[in-house]
C-alpha positions in Angstrom: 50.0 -22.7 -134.1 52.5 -20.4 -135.7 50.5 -17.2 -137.6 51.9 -15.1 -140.4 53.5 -11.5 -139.4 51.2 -10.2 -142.5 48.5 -10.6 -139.9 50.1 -7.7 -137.7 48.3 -5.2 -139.2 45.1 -6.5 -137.4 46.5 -5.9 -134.2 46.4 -3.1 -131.7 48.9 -0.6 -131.7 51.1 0.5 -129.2 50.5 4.3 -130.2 46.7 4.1 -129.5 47.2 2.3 -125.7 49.9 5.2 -124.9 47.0 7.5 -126.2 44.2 6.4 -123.9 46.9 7.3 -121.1 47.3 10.3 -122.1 44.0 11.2 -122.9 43.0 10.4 -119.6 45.0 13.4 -117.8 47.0 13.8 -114.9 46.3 11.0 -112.7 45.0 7.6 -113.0 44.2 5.8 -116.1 42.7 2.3 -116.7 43.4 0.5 -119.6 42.1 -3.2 -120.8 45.5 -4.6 -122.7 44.0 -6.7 -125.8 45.6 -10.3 -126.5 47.9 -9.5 -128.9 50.2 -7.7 -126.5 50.1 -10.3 -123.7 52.5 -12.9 -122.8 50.8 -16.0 -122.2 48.0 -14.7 -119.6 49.8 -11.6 -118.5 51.5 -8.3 -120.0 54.8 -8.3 -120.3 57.7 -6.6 -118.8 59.1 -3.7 -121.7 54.8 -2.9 -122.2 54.8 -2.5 -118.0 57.3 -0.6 -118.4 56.5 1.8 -120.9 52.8 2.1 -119.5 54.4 3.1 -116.0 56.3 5.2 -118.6 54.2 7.1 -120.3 52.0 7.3 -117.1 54.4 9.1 -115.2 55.2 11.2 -118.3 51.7 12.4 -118.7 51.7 13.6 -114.4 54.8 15.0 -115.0 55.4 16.5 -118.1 58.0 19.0 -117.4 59.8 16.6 -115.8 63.3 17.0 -118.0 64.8 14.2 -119.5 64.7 10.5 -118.3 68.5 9.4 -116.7 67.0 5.9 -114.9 64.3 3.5 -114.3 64.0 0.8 -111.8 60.9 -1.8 -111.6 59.9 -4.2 -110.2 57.6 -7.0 -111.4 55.4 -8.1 -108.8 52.7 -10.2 -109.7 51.0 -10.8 -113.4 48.9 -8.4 -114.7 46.1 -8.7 -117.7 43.8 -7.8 -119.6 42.8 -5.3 -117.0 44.7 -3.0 -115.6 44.9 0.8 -113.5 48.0 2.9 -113.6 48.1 5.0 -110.9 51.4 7.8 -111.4 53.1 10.0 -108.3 55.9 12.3 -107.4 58.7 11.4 -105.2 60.7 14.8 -105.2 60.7 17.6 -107.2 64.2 19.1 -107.1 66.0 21.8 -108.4 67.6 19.7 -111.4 66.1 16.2 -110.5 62.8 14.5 -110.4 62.0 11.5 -109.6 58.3 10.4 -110.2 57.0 6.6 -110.0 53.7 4.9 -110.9 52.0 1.5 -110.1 50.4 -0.4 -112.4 47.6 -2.2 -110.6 45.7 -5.5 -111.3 41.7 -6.1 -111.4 42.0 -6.7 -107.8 44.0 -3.4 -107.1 47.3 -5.4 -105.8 50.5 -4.1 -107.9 51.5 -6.0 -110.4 54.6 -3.7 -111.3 56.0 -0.8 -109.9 58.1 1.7 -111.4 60.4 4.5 -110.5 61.9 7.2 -112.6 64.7 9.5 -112.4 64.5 12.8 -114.7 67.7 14.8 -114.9 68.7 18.4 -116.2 71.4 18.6 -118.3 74.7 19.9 -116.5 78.4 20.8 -117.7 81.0 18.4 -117.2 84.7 18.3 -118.0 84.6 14.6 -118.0 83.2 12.8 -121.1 83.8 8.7 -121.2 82.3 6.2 -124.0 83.4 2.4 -123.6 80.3 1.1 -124.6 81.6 -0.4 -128.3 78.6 -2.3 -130.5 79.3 -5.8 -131.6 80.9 -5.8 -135.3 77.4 -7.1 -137.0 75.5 -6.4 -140.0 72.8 -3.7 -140.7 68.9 -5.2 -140.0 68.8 -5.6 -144.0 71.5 -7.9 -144.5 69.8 -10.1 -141.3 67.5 -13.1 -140.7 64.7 -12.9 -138.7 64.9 -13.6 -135.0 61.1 -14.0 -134.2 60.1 -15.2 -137.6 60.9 -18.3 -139.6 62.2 -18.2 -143.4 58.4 -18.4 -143.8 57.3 -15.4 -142.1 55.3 -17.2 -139.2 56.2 -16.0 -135.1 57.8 -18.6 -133.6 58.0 -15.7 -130.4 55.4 -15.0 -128.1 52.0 -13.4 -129.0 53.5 -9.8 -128.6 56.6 -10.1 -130.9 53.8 -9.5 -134.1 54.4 -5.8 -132.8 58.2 -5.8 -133.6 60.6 -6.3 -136.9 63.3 -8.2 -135.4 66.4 -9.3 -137.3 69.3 -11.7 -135.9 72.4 -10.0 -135.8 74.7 -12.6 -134.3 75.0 -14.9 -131.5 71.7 -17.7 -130.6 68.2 -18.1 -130.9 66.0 -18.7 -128.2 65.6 -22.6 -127.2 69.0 -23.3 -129.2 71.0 -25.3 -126.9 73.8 -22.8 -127.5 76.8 -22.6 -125.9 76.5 -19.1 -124.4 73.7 -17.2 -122.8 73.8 -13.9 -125.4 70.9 -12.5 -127.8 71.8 -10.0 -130.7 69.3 -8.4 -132.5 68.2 -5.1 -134.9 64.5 -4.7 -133.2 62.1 -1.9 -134.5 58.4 -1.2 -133.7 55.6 -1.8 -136.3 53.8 1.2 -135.3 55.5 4.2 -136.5 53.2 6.5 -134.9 54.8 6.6 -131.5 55.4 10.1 -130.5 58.0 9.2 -127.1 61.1 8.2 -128.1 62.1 7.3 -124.9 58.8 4.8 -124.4 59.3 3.1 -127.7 62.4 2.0 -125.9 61.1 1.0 -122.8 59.0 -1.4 -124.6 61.5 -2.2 -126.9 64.3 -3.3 -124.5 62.6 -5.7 -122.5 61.2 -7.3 -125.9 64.0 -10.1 -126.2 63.6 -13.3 -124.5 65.6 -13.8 -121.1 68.9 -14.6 -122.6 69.0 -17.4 -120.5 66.3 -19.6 -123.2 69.6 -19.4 -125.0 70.6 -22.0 -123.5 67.3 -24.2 -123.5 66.8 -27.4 -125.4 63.2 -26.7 -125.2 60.1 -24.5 -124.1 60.2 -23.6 -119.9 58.9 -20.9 -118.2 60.9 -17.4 -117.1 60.1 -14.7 -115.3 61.6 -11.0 -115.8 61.6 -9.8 -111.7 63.5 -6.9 -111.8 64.8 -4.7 -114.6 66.5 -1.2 -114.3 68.0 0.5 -116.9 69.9 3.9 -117.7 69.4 5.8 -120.6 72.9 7.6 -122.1 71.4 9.9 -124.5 68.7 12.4 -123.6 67.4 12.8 -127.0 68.1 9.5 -129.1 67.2 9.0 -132.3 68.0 6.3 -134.5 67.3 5.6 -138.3 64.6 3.7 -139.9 63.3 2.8 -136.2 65.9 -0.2 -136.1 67.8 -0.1 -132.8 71.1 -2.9 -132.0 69.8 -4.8 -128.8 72.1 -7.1 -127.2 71.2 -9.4 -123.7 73.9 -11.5 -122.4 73.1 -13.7 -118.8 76.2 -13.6 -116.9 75.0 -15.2 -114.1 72.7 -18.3 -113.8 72.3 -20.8 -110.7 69.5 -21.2 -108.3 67.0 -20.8 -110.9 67.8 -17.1 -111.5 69.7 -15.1 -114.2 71.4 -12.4 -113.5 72.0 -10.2 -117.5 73.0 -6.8 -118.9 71.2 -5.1 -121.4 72.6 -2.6 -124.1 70.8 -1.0 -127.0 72.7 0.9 -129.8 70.9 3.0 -132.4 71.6 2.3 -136.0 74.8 4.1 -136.1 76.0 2.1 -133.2 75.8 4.6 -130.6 75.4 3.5 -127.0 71.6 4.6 -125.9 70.8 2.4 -122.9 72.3 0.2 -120.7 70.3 -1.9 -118.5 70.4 -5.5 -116.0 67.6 -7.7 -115.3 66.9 -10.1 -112.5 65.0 -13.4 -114.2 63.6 -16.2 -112.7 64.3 -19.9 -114.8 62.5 -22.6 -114.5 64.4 -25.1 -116.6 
């Protein structure tokens, strides 16, 4: 049964979950992931990733700024869950750093691994990454909610504003596999940029559902993304995501990513691996 978005403000923000990381030190953290940010049973992939995230961030701190992620979704994970961080190599301009995030039974259920880059001169500077001529997120329908306010998404998508740019809705029988939406986070207390994002860009449904005439499940397996800007910022939290499934046979997908800020600036750039079971 569909619930009201007004009811959002009774569920657990994002801010206080990264906090118990942090507060837990250098090391390993455990965390029990209330229902409101599952998926069904399980977490889902932009809160693995931004827990593996922030994880890694909190070992690492000096780490510089984040160029790359790769992760891999292994198994389902929820309610509760241990994130366990490491270090790869600590270079001169480069670190990379990693953490699993571990189920009840201590098997992984994602693992993660970073890349953090110092800034270096270059005489080359190329942008070809042009937003999709759409509207500001104010002169948009919702993509999660009905005309009526109610979350037709998944339990999660109470955390987010989310605004249909262009292109489909999810379970729309449309003729191409593409998503375009303003997202922004509820919880404006977020102090990392860079994991508001991480949990941002996975938010969208597999672009895939795009196609569906009805529920099925899917499964993100992979994701890796690249961030463009080592400082992004956008305005009024509101950030341009686009997925578009370029591939899909043998019940997989194969989609890129991009997220603009509000000023249509390229930020991230990602592709995701999904299993389809329709």
């Amino acid at each position: 049964m569909s619930e009201s978005v007004s009811n959002a403000h009774d569920r657990t923000p994002l801010s206080r979950l990264l906090a118990e990381i942090t507060a837990a030190g250098p090391g390993p953290s455990e965390l029990l992931i209330p229902e409101d940010w599952l998926q069904g049973r399980a977490i889902y992939g932009g809160l693995s990733a931004a827990l593996c995230l922030q994880s890694a961030l909190s070992y690492v701190p000096e780490a510089g700024p984040l160029r790359s992620a790769q992760l891999a979704f292994v198994s389902p994970a929820g309610p509760g869950v241990r994130l366990v961080p490491n270090v790869l190599r600590y270079g001169k301009s480069a670190v990379f750093a990693g953490a699993d995030l571990l189920r009840d039974d201590a098997g992984v259920a994602s693992r993660a691994t970073f890349c953090f880059g110092k800034t270096r001169e270059s005489r080359l500077a190329v942008d070809r990454l042009p937003a999709p001529d759409v509207p500001d997120a104010a002169d948009c329908p919702g993509f999660f909610e009905d005309e009526a306010g109610h979350n037709r998404g998944p339990n999660f998508a109470r955390h987010f504003d989310s605004r249909r740019a262009a292109d489909a809705l999810p379970m729309s029988s449309a003729e191409a596999p593409v998503f375009t939406a303003w997202m922004r986070h509820r919880d404006r207390a977020i102090e990392s940029t860079i994991v508001a994002l991480a949990a941002i860009g996975d938010a969208l449904p597999p672009a895939s559902m795009a196609l569906f005439d009805g529920p099925a499940p899917v499964s993100s397996m992979t994701w890796q993304f690249e961030l463009l800007d080592e400082t992004p910022t956008t305005t009024n939290g509101w950030w341009l995501c686009q997925s578009r499934a370029e591939t899909i046979g043998d019940g997989y997908s194969s989609q890129s990513m991009t997220i603009w800020n509000h000023d249509r600036q390229p930020i991230l750039v990602g592709r995701q691996n999904v299993a389809v079971f329709y």
